[in-house]
C-alpha positions in Angstrom: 79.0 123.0 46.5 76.5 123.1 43.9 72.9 120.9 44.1 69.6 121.1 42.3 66.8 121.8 44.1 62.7 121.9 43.4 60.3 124.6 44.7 57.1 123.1 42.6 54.1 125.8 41.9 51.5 122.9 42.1 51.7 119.5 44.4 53.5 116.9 42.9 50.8 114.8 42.2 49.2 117.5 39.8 52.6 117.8 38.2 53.2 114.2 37.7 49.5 114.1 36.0 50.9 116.8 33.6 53.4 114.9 32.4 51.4 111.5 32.0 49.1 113.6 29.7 51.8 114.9 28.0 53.1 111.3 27.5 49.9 110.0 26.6 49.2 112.5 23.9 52.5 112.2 22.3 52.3 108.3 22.3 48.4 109.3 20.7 50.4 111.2 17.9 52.8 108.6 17.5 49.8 106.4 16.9 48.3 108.8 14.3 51.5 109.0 12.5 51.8 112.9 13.0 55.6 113.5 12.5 55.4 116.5 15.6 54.4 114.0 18.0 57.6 114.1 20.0 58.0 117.6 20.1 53.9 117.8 21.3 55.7 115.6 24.0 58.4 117.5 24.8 56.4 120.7 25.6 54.3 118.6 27.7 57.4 117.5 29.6 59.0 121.2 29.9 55.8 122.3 31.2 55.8 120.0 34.0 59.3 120.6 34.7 58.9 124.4 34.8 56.0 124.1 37.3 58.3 122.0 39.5 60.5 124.8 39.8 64.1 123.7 39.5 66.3 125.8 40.7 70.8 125.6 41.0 71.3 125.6 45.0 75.1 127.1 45.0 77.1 126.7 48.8 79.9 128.5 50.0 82.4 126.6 51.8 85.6 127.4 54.4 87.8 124.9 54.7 88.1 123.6 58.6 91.8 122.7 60.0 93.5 119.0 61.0 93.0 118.1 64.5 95.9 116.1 66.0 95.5 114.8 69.8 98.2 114.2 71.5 98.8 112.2 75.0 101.2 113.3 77.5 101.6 110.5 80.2 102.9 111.9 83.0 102.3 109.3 85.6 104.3 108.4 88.8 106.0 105.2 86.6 107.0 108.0 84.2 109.3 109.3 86.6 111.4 106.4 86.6 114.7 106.8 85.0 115.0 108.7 81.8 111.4 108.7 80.7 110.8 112.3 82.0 113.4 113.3 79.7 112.4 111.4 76.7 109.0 111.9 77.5 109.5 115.8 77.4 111.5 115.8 73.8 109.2 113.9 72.4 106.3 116.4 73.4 108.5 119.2 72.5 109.5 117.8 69.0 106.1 116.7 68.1 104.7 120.5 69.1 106.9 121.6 66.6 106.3 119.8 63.6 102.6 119.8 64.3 102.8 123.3 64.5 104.8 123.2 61.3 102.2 121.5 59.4 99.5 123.4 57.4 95.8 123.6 58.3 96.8 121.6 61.5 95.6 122.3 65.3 97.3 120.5 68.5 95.2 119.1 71.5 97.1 118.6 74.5 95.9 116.2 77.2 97.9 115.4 79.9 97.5 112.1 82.1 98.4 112.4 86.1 98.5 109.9 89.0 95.3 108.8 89.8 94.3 106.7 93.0 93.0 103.9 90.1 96.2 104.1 88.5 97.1 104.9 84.8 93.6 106.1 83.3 95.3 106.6 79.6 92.0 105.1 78.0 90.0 107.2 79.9 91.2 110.6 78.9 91.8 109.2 75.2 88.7 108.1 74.8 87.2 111.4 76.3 89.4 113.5 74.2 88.7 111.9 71.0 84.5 112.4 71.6 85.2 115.8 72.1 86.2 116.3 68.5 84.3 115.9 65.3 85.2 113.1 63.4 85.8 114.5 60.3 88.6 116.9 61.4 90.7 113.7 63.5 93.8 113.4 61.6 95.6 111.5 64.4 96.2 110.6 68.1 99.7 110.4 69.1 100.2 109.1 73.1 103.3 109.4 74.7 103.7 107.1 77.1 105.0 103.8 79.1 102.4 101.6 78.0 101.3 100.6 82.2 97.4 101.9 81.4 95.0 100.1 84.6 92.1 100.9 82.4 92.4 99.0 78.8 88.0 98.3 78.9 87.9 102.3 78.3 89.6 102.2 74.6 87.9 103.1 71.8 86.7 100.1 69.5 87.4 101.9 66.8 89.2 105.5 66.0 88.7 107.5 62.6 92.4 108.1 62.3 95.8 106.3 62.8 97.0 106.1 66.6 100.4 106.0 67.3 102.3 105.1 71.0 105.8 106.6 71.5 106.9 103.8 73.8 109.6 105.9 77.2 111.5 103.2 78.4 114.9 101.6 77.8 115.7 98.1 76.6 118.0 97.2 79.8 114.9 98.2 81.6 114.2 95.2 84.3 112.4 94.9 87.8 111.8 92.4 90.4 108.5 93.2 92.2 106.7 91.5 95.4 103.3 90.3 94.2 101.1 89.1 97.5 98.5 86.7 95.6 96.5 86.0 98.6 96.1 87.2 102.1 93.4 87.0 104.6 91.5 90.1 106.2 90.7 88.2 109.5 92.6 85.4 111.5 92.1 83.7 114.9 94.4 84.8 117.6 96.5 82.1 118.3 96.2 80.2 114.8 98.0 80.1 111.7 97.0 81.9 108.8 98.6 81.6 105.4 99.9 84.4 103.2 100.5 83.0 99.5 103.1 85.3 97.7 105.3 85.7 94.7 108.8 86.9 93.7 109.0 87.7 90.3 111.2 89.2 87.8 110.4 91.4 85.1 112.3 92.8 81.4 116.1 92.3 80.6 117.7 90.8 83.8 121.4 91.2 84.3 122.9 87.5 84.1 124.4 89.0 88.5 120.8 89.5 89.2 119.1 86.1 88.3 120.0 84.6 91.8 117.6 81.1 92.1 116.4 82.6 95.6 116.1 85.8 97.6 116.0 86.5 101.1 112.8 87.9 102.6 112.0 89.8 105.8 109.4 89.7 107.7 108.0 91.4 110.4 104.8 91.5 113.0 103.5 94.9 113.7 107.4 96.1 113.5 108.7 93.5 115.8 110.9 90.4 115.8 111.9 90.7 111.9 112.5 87.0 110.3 114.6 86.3 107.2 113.6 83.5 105.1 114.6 82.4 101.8 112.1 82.0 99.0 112.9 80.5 95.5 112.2 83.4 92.7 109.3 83.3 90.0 107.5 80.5 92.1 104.4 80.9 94.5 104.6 80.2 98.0 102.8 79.9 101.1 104.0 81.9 104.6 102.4 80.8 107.9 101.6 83.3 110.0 100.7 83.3 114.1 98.8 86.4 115.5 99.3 87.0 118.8 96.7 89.6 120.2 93.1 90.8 118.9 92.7 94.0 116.2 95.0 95.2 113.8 98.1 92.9 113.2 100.5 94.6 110.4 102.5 92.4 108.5 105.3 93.9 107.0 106.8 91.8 103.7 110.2 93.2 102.3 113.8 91.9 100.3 116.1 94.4 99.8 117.0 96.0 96.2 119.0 93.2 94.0 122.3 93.8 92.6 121.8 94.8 88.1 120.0 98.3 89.1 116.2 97.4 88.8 113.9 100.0 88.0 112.6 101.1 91.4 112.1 99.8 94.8 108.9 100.8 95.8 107.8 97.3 95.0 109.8 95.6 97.0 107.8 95.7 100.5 104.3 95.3 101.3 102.1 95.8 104.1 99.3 93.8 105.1 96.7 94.5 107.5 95.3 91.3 109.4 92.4 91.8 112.5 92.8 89.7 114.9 89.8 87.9 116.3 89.2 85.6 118.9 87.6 82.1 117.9 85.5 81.8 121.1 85.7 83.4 124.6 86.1 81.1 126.7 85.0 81.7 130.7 84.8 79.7 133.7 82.1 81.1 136.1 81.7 79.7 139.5 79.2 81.4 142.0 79.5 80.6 145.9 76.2 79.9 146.6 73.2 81.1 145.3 71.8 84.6 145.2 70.0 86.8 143.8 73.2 88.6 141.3 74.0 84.9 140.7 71.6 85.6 137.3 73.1 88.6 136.6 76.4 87.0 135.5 75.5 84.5 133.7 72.5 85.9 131.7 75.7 88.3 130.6 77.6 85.8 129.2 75.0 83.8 127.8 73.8 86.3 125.9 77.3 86.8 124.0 77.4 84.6 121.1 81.2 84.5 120.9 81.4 83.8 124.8 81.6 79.7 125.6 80.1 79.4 129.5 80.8 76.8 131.9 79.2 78.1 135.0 79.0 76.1 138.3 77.1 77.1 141.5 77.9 75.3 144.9 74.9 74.3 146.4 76.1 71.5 149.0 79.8 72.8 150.1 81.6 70.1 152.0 81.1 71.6 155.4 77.2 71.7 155.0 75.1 68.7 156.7 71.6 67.7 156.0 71.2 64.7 156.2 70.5 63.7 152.5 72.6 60.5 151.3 74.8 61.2 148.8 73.2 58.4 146.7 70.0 60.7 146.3 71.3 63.6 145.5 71.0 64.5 142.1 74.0 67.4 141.8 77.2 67.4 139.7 80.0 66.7 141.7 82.8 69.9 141.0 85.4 68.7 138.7 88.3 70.9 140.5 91.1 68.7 139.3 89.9 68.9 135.6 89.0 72.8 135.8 91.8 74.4 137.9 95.0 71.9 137.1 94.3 70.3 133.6 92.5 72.5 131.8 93.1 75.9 133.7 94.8 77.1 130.0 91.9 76.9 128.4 89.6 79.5 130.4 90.4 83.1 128.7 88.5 84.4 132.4 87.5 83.2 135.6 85.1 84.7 137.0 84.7 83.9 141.6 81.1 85.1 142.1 80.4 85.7 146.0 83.1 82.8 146.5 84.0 81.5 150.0 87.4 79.4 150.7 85.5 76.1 151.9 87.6 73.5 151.8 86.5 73.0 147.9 89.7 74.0 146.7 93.2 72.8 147.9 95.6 75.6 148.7 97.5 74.0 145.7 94.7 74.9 143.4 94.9 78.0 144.3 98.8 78.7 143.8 97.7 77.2 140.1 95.2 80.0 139.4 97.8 82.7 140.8 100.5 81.0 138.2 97.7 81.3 135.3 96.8 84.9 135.9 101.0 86.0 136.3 101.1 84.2 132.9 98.8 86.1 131.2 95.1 85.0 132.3 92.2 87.3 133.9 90.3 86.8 137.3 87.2 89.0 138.1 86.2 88.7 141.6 82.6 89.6 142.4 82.5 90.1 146.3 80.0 90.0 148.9 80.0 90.4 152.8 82.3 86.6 152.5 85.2 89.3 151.2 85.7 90.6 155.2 85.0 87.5 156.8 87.6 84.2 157.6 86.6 82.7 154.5 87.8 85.3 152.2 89.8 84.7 149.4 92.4 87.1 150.4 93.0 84.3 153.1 94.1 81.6 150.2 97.1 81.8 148.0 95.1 83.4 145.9 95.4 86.7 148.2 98.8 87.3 146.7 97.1 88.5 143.2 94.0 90.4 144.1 94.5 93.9 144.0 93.0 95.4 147.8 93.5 93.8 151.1 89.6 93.4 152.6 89.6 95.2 156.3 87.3 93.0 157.6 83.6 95.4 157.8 81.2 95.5 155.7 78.6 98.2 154.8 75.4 97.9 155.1 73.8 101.7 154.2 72.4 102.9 150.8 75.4 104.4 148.5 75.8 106.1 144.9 78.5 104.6 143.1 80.7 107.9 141.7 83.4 107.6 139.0 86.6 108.6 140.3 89.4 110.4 138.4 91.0 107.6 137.2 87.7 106.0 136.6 86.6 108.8 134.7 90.0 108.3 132.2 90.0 104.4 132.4 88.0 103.1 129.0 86.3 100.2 131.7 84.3 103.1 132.8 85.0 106.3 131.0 81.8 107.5 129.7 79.5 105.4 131.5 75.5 106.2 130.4 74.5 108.6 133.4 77.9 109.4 134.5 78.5 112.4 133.6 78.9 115.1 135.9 79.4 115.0 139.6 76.2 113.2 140.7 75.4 109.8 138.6 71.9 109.9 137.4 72.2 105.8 138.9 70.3 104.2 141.7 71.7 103.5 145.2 73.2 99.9 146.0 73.1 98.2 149.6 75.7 97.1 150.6 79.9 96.7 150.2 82.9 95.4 151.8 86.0 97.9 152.7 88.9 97.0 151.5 92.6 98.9 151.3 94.0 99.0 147.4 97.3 97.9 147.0 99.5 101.0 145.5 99.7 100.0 142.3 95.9 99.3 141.5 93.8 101.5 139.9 90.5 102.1 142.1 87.5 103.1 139.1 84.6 103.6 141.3 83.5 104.0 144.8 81.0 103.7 147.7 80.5 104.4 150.9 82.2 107.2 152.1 84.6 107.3 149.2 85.8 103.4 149.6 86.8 101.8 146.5 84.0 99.8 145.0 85.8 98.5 141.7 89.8 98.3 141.4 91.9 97.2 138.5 94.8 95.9 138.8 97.8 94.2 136.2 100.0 90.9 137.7 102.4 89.7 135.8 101.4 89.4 132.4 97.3 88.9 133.2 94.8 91.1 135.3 92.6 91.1 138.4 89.4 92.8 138.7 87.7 93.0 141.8 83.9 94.6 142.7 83.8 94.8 146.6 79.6 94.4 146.0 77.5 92.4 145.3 74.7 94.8 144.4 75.1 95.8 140.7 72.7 93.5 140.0 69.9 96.3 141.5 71.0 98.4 138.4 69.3 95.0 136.5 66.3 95.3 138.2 65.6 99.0 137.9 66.2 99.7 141.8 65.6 103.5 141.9 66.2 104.1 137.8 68.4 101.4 137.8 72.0 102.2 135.9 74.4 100.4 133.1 74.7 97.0 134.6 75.1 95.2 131.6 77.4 97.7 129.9 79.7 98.0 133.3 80.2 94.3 133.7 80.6 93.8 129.7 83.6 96.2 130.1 85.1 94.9 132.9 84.7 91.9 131.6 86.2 92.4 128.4 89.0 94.2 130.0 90.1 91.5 131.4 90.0 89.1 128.6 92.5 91.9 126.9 90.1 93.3 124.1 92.2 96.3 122.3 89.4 98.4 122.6 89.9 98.8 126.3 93.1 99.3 126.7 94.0 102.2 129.3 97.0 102.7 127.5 96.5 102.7 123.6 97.5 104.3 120.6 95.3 104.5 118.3 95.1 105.8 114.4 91.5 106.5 112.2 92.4 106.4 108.8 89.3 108.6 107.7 90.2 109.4 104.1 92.8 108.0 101.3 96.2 110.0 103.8 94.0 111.9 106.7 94.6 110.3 110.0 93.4 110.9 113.1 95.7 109.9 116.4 94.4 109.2 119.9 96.3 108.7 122.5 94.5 107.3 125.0 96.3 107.0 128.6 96.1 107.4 132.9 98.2 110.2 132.8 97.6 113.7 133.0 99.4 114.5 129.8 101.4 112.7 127.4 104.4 114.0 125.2 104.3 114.5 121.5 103.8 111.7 118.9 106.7 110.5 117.0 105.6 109.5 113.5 108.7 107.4 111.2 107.7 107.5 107.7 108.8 105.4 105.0 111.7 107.3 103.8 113.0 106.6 107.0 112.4 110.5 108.4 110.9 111.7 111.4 108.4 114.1 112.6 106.7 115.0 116.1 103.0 115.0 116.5 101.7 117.7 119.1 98.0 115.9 120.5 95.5 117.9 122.0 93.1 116.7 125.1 90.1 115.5 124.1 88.7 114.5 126.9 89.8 112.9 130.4 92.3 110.7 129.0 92.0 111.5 125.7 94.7 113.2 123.3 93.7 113.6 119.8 95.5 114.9 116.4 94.4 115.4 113.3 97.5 114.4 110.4 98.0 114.1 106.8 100.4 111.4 105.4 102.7 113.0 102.4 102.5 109.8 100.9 100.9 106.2 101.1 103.2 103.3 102.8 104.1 101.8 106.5 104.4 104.7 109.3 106.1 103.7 112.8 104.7 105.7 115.5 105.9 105.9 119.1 104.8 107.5 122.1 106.8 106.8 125.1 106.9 102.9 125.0 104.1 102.5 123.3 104.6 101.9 119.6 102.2 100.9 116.8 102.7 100.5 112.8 100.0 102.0 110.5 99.8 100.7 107.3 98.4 103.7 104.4 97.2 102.9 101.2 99.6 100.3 99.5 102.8 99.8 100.3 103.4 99.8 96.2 101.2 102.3 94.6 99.3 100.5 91.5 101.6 102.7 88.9 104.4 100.4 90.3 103.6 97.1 90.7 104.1 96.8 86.7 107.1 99.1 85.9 108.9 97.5 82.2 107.3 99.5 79.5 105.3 97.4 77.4 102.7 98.5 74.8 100.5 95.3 74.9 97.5 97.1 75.9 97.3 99.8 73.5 98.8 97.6 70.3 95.3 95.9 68.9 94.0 99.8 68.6 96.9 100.9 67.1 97.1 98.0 64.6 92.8 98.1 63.9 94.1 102.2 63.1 96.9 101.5 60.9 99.3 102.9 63.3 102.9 102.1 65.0 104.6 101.4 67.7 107.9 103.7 68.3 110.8 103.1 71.3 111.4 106.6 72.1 115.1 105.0 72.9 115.4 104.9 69.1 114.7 108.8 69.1 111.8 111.0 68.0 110.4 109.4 65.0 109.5 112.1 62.2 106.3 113.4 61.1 104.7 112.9 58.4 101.2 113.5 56.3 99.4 110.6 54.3 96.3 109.6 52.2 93.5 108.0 54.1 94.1 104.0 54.1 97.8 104.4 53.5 100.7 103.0 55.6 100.9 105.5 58.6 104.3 104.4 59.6 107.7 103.2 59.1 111.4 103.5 59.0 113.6 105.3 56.5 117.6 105.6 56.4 117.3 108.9 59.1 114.8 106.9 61.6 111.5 106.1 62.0 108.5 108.2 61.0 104.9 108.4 61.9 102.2 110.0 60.1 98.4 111.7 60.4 96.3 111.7 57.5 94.7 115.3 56.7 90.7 115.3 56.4 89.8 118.3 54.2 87.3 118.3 56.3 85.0 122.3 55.4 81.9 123.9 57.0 79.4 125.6 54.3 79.3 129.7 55.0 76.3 130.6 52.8 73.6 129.1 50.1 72.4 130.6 47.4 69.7 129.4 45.1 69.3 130.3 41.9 66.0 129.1 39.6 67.0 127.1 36.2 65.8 129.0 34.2 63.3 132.4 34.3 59.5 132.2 33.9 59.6 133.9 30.2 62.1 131.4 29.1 60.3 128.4 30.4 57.2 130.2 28.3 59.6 130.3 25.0 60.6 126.8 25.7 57.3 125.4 25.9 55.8 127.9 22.8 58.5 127.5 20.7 57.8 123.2 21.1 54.6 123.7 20.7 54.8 125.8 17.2 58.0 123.3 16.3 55.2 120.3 16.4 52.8 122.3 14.5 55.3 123.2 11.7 56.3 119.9 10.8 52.8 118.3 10.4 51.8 121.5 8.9 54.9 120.4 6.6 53.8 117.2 5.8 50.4 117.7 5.4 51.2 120.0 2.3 53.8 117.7 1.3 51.4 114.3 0.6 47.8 116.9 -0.6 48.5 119.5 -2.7 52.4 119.9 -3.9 52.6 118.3 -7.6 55.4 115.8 -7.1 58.0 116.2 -9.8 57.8 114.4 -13.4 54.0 113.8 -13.6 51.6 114.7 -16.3 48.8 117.4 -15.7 45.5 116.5 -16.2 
């Protein structure tokens, strides 16, 4: 590499004046007719040009070597069949003629699995800005085409990119697509699932069947069959039955032809369950001062719906006031308690009193609701012991303690027992920690005898139970043998959780998964990490039986965590449904996707990478076909093709060189510029010395002398 260069003696501008002078005094010659004015001009010029110091800049060069990049894909959908095998002879092959070639470098870049999927583009586009762009001679990717990140291409490449397509042409799938599917849905109401069946690639003529058979599942139970038409979107109604997490488990089983792969056959969705409104029916006794209590509870719950009554004139009261002047609503028992009794999620007796309100037949009704799945909570007061009580009624048959007929009336600490202690309803109470409740006192309580079966959470006086829990039939009883908690409210002696305790046993009640004495329960806290808690009224509980997809089994040892509480901390091996059992209890836990993202498209297909690879003057080989050849080409020449052996691809070399050293070296030396200039000058001066002797004083030829 060879340049000229300028290192002037004097700034420009004093050179440039030089030669303007030297200009104007040859064009003054010219004017005069002296024959040496264009030599007088010449020196001019070479004495403006030696000032400006040209000089030869000479560079040495080393030539730089080809860079070739080549894309390994060696994502999950490149384990399907026979693409791990032609994916690794392709690599192998093109290692070998790239190392073959002269001048030419290989730069490996392999592309794994990847929560996001395929990121091909990605690591192309990273690899290519990590070489210059005068040494790229090509990209070649290796690959099934399935990229999830086609925005991250390159717009443009300096050199031809090529995609060696793994994949056979019998290659075909049929794939579960879940279009749309809701996150939330009201207990009780439909919600609508809107799917797809869909083939994919070269179906077999056995395998394009005009339906398919799909089952499907609730949280692992009571598995349906239905046929759906294939290729066409449709619509599945869908009933939850009980609040939080409802899996819904989609599936067909694997066609007849030999798709691709299964693990898109089955998908898992996760729908929490939520109630629309909760609906309660409160009715006090008579007035008192916990009457508030209650009902300021539920009010202040936006997702409860109150209908609270208070009997102020029972039927056996007599004062003497027409019943034409009285301005109270008349008890609509028939309407509440026979008609609509299906309605209430929770009834709620506050410091109730059988009086005649009720007929014995209401009653019976209200015992039939709760065995059939609804909730009473019975707030007693001293009317619990006496002949009105409504252990007395038919009602007596459900409540969970048989009253004894006394009631307290001394200052008590309500105290956790042990199985209130484990029960969520009052496990971890604010202030109940330890062995003495940092609560106030209450007043007063009824004594009562628990049935067997009940659970007794708290109590008073002496060690009698203060709040039992109990299960009938498919519903549950609560009973409070006091009706003091609402002292907590008013800050009697520090006061305590009133609004927290009756919210729980409230909620309890109404079934609310999170307080559930016996549960199973599963924290998904990163993409596979799960963390189990068993949560039970037993002492200990055995281990945890977790069913993976695959159809194996493992145990789960859990550890206490607490009063009980039984924690363990687990890793999934891979994403899909798990089944896990404990005892009776069973529960299905839905991880990541049923169908990873590499397989919900699984033909090969090109598509995505084809406008770069045409903008690049590239190609497109099926590695089915075999390992194309290599080949090198001029810039802007055809970069691929077939030949009577099979196809070839090509990179084009860049000659691309890095300059070593410069040298500079002046035109010409000082003395010589001072010869060229002198020996101009004296070359003017000569020929008008010439021609001034020529035309004065010479005697021409052939005339006379004087």
């Amino acid at each position: 590499m060879t340049q000229l260069r300028f290192d002037p003696l004097l700034p420009p501008w004093a050179i440039a004046a030089l030669a303007a002078l030297a200009l104007l005094v040859a064009g003054f010659a010219l004017w005069r007719g002296l024959r040496g004015w264009g030599w007088r001009g010449l020196a001019g010029l070479a004495a403006a040009l030696a000032l400006a110091g040209p000089a030869l800049e000479i560079g040495s060069r080393t030539g730089l070597s080809d860079i070739v990049i080549l894309i390994d894909d060696r994502s999950a959908s490149q384990t399907l069949p026979e693409r791990t095998a032609q994916a690794d002879g392709a690599v192998d092959a093109l290692t070998r003629q790239i190392a073959a070639l002269p001048n030419t470098e290989l730069r490996r870049v392999t592309v794994g699995d990847n929560d996001d999927g395929t990121l091909l583009a990605t690591e192309m586009a990273r690899a290519i800005a990590a070489e210059p762009e005068t040494r790229l001679a090509g990209v070649i990717a290796v690959t099934d085409g399935r990229l999830h990140d086609p925005a991250m291409l390159p717009a443009s490449v300096p050199a031809p990119v090529h995609v060696l397509l793994t994949g056979r042409p019998q290659d075909w799938d049929r794939r579960l697509v879940i279009k749309e599917a809701p996150a939330f849905g009201l207990i009780d109401q439909e919600v609508t699932i809107r799917l797809q069946v869909e083939d994919q690639g070269n179906v077999p003529p056995e395998a394009r069947t005009g339906s398919v058979n799909l089952r499907l599942s609730l949280d692992g139970e009571d598995e349906q069959v239905v046929a759906v038409p294939l290729g066409q979107p449709i619509s599945l109604p869908l009933t939850l039955d009980h609040a939080g997490q409802n899996v819904v488990q989609i599936a067909f089983d694997a066609p007849e032809g030999g798709e691709l792969t299964d693990r898109n056959n089955a998908a898992a969705i996760s729908i929490n369950g939520v109630r629309d409104r909760l609906r309660v029916l409160l009715v006090s006794g008579e007035p008192h001062a916990g009457e508030r209590t209650w009902r300021n509870l539920l009010k202040s719950d936006a997702a409860v719906d109150l209908i609270h009554f208070t009997i102020l004139r029972p039927p056996d009261k007599s004062d003497g006031v027409p019943v034409n002047e009285l301005s109270l609503i008349a008890f609509p028992t028939q309407e509440l308690f026979m008609e609509r009794i299906e309605d209430f999620d929770l009834i709620i007796f506050d410091r109730y009193s059988v009086r005649g309100i009720l007929p014995p037949d209401y009653y019976a009704n209200i015992a039939r609701y709760v065995e059939d799945g609804g909730a009473i909570l019975v707030s007693a007061g001293p009317e619990m012991a006496g002949v009105e009580s409504l252990y007395l009624s038919p009602l007596g048959r459900i409540l969970p303690a048989r009253p004894t007929g006394q009631v307290l009336e001394e200052p008590y600490l309500p105290r956790l027992t042990e199985d209130g202690r484990r029960h969520p309803v009052t496990a971890g109470l604010p202030g109940g920690e330890g062995e003495d409740p940092t609560w106030g006192r209450w007043l007063r309580m009824a004594t009562v005898t628990p049935d067997p079966g009940a659970q007794v959470a708290m109590t008073g006086v002496d060690d009698q139970p203060l709040l039992i829990l109990d299960r009938v039939g498919k519903g549950r009883v609560a009973l409070l043998t006091s009706d003091q908690v609402w002292l907590w409210g008013r800050g009697f002696e520090g006061g305590g959780p009133q609004l927290e305790l009756l919210r729980r046993i409230a909620h309890w009640s109404m079934k609310e998964p999170e307080l559930e004495e016996e549960a199973l329960l599963a924290d998904v806290s990163g993409d596979l990490a799960v963390r189990f808690t068993r949560r039970t009224m037993a002492d200990s509980t055995g281990p945890l039986i977790v069913t993976r997809p695959d159809g194996g089994t493992e145990e789960v040892a859990l550890a206490p965590a607490g009063p009980g509480r039984f924690t363990a901390d687990w890793t999934a091996p891979e994403p899909g449904l798990y089944r896990l059992q404990d005892g009776d209890l069973r529960r299905v836990l839905a991880l990541g996707p049923a169908a990873p993202r590499e397989f919900e498209q699984t033909v090969a297909d090109a598509a995505a990478l084809q406008p770069l690879v045409q903008a690049t003057g590239g190609g497109v080989v099926t590695l089915s076909d075999g390992v194309p050849d290599l080949r090198t080409v001029a810039p802007g020449r055809t970069a691929h093709g077939s030949a009577g052996l099979g196809d070839w691809i090509a990179i084009t070399p860049r000659e691309a060189a890095s300059v070593t050293g410069l040298e500079r070296r002046p035109l010409l030396p000082g003395w010589a510029w001072l010869l060229l200039v002198a020996g101009l000058i004296l070359t003017g001066w000569l020929r008008e010395g010439r021609a001034g002797r020529g035309s004065g004083g010479t005697p021409r030829a052939g005339a006379a002398a004087p």
